[in-house]
N, C-alpha and C positions, 0 to 999 in steps of 0.2 A: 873551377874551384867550388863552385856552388853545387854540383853535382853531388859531391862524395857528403855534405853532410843530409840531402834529403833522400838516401840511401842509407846513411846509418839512423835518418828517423823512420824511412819505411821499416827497416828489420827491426827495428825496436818494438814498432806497431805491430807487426808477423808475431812476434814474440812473445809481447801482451797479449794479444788475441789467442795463441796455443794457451798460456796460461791458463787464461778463463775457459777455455773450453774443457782440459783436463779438470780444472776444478769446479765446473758445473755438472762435468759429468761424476764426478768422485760426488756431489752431495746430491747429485738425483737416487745415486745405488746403482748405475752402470758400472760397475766396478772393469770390467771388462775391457771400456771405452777409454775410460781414466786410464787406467793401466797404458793404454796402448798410445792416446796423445802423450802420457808425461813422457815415454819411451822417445815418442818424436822429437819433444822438446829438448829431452837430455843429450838425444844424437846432435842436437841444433843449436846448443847453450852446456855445457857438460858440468858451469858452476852454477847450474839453477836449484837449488839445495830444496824448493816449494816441489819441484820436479820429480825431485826423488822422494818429497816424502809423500805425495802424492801414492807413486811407484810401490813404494812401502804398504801404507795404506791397502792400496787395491790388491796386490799380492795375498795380505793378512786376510782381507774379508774373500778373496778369492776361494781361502784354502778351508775358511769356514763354513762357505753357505752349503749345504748339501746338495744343492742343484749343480756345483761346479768344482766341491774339492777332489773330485777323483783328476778331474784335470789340472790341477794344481796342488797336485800332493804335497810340495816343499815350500809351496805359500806364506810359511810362518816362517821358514827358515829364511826364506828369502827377506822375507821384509825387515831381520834381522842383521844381514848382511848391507843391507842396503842401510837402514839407521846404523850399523857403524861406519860404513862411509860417510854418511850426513856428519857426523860424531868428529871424526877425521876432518874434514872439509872446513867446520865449523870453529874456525881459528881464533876469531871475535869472541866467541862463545858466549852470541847473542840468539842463535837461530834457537836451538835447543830449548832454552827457558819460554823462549818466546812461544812454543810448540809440545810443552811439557806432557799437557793433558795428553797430546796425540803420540808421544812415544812412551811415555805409561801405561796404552793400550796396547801395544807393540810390545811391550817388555809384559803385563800382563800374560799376555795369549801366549808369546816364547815360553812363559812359566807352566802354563798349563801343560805345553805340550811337553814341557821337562816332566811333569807331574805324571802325564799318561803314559810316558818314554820307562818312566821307574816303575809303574804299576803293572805295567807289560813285562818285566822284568827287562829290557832294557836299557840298564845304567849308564852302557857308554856311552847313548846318544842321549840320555838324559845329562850324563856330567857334562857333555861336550857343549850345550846349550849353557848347564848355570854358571860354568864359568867366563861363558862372554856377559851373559847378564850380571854377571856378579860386577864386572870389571864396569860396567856402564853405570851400574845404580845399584850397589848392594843394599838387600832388604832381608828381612830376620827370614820369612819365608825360605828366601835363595839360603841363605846360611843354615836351616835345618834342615831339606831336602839333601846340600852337601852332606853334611852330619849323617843323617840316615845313611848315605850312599859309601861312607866310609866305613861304620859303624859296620853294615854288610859284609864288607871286604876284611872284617876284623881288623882295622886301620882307628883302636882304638882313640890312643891320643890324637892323630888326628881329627878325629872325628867329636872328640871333647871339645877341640879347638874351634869347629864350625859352631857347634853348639853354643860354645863362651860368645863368640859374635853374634849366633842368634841372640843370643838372652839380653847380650850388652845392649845392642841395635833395640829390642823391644823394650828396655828399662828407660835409655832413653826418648822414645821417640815417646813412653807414657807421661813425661814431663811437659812433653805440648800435647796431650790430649787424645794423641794417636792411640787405640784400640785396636790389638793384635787378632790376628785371626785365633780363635777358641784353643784350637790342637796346636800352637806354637806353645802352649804350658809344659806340652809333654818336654820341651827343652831345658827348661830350666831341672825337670827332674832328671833326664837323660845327664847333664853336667853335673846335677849335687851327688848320683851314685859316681861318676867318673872321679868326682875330685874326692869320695870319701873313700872310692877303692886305691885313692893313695895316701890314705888320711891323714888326709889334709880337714880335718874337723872343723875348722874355724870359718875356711872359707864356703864350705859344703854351707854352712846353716846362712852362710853372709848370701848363697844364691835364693836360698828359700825366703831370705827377709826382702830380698828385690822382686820376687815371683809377687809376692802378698802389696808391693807398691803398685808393681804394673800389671798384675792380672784384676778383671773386673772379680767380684762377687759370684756372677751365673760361671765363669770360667775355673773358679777355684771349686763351686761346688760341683761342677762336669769332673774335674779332674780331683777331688778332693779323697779319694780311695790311691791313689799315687802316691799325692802327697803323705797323707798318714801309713802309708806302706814304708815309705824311706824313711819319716822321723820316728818309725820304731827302729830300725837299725841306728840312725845317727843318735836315734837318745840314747844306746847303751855307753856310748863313747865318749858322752862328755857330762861334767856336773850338770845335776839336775836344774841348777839356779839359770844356767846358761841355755839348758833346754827351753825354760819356760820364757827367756828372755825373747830367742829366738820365735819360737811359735806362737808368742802371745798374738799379732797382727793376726794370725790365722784364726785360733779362738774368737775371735771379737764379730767377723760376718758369722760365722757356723751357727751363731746363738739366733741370726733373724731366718735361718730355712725353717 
């Protein structure tokens, strides 16, 4: 009787011990090493969730470093697949919080390669990425590179629709202080000509009085030839009183460039 439980504390120690070794080698830059204990460990523990994201991890910087992405060309993808297993796995839906910063890097770098996927003209594999990112952690970014990608396709309303999520997503998250990247402005004009080419007047100028909440000052005057491009079309379409209602927030930074 005594036997079986200093066997289930040897494996436990085997098991500890693979741990730290894939994660001493994950924060020396062995990426390679890490990779290949968490592999063992996963074969040896298949719900060690540290395991996979380990896994994840080294994949991601695998595919990054220029000394080793040619041999890990799908390294982003991979590490993508593998955080939504973790995703999956994560029933408590304590591990995930617990590890946020590390799979915002992961969901980061899927974006870029979404970004380079579309810049390459490449959409499919570009869409094919932001809609699993979308579904794990939508962000105004994910929602206006969609926008763009429909927009292309002539998938007009559609592509309105990504845009209203980008803008809504960046209006609020400026309520806690979050600061959008510079070129998500061009969203809010992309949806004020969408919603006036079916004029709809009232809500067109309601995107512009949200742009002037959650765009900084430098952002409005990068993008402020935009701006004033659409509010001379939307001024011919509605009383002046209401013109100046709307754009007044705008007037007010213009006056300190």
């Amino acid at each position: 009787m005594k036997h079986i439980p200093l066997t289930a504390a040897f494996l436990l120690c085997f098991l500890l011990c693979d741990a730290q070794k894939f994660v001493d080698a994950y924060n020396s830059g062995n990426y390679k090493k890490s990779l290949s204990l968490a592999q063992k460990t996963i074969d040896k523990d298949s719900k060690n969730l540290d395991a996979y994201l380990i896994k994840a991890l080294s994949n991601m910087h695998l595919a990054l470093d220029p000394e080793t992405q040619e041999d890990f060309p799908l390294g982003v993808e991979s590490s993508l697949t593998t955080l939504d297993f973790i995703i999956l796995k994560d029933k408590k839906e304590v591990f995930i919080p617990a590890h946020q910063a590390q799979v915002d890097t992961i969901l980061d770098n899927v974006f870029q390669l979404a970004q380079t996927y579309y810049d390459n003209e490449k959409p499919v594999k570009s869409e094919k990425l932001l809609d699993k990112i979308l579904n794990i952690d939508p962000q105004p970014e994910y929602y206006f590179l969609k926008g763009k990608i429909c927009m292309d396709r002539e998938e007009t309303a559609l592509a309105a629709d990504y845009y209203n999520r980008a803008a809504a997503k960046i209006y609020l998250d400026a309520k806690y202080g979050r600061i959008p990247e510079p070129y998500l402005s061009e969203a809010f004009v992309e949806l004020a000509y969408s919603i006036y080419e079916d004029r709809d007047y009232a809500n067109a100028y309601t995107i512009f009085n949200r742009a002037c909440f959650s765009l900084t000052i430098a952002m409005l005057k990068t993008n402020i030839l935009n701006f004033w491009k659409a509010s001379r079309r939307l001024c011919l379409d509605i009383r002046k009183r209401e013109f100046s209602m709307c754009f007044y927030p705008i007037l007010i930074p213009l006056t300190i460039f």
